[in-house]
Every structure is written in structure tokens, then in C-alpha cells.
N, C-alpha and C positions, 0 to 999 in steps of 0.2 A: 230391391232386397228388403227395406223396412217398409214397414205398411203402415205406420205409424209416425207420429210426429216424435217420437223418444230419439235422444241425442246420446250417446253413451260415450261424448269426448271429455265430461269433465271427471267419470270414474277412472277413466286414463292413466291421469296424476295421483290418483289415490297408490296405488301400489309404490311407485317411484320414490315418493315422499313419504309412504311409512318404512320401506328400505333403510332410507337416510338418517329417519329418526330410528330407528331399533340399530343402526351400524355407531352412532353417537351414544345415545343408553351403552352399549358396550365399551366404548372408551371410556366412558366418564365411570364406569362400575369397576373399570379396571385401573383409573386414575387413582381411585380413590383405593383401592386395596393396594396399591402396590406403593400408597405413602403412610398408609395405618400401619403397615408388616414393619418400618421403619422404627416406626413409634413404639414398638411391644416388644422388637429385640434390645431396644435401649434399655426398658422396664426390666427385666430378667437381668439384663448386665448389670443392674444397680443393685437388682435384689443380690446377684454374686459377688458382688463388690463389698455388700453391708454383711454379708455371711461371714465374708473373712476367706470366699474359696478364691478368689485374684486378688494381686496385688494392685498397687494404685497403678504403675507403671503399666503392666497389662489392661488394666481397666479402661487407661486414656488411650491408647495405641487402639483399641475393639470399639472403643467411641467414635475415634475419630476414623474407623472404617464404615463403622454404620453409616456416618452422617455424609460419609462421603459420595 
């Protein structure tokens, strides 16, 4: 079947192991957004807080759900 000396077992791995690495790229893309989203609803609770639209009591009760 080959007529030639060409070995085509080591492109083999190549698919397998970029799989792997593009299925981690997505974890890690989504590690990371889904602990920033934490960090920017805290920002806006503070800024509602310093406005005067919640009180302290509501402020720490929405705090300590974010962080939860």
C-alpha cells in the first residue's frame, strides 16, 4: 500500500493532543469568567451601598451571598 518510506504514525497524535489542549483552553476560559462575574457584582453592590439605595443590613446579607 505505501510505496514509499513516509510513516504517518507520528501525525496520529497530533489530533488527539490538540483535542486535549482546546478542551482545557475552554476550562480555564471559563474558570476564569465565572470568578471575574463575582468580582463585578461585588463592585455595583458597593457602588449601591455608597448611593444610599440599600441599607448596611441588606448590603452584608447580598455580600455574603456573592461570596458564597
Amino acid at each position: 500500500m505505501w510505496w514509499s518510506d513516509y510513516w504517518p504514525m507520528p501525525w496520529m497524535f497530533f489530533g488527539p493532543v490538540m483535542m486535549l489542549v482546546f478542551f482545557f483552553l475552554c476550562l480555564a476560559i471559563l474558570g476564569m469568567m465565572r470568578s471575574s462575574r463575582g468580582g463585578y457584582a461585588i463592585e455595583i453592590l458597593e457602588e449601591r451601598y455608597a448611593r444610599g439605595e440599600i441599607n448596611k443590613v441588606e448590603f452584608e446579607e447580598r455580600r455574603r451571598l456573592l461570596q458564597a
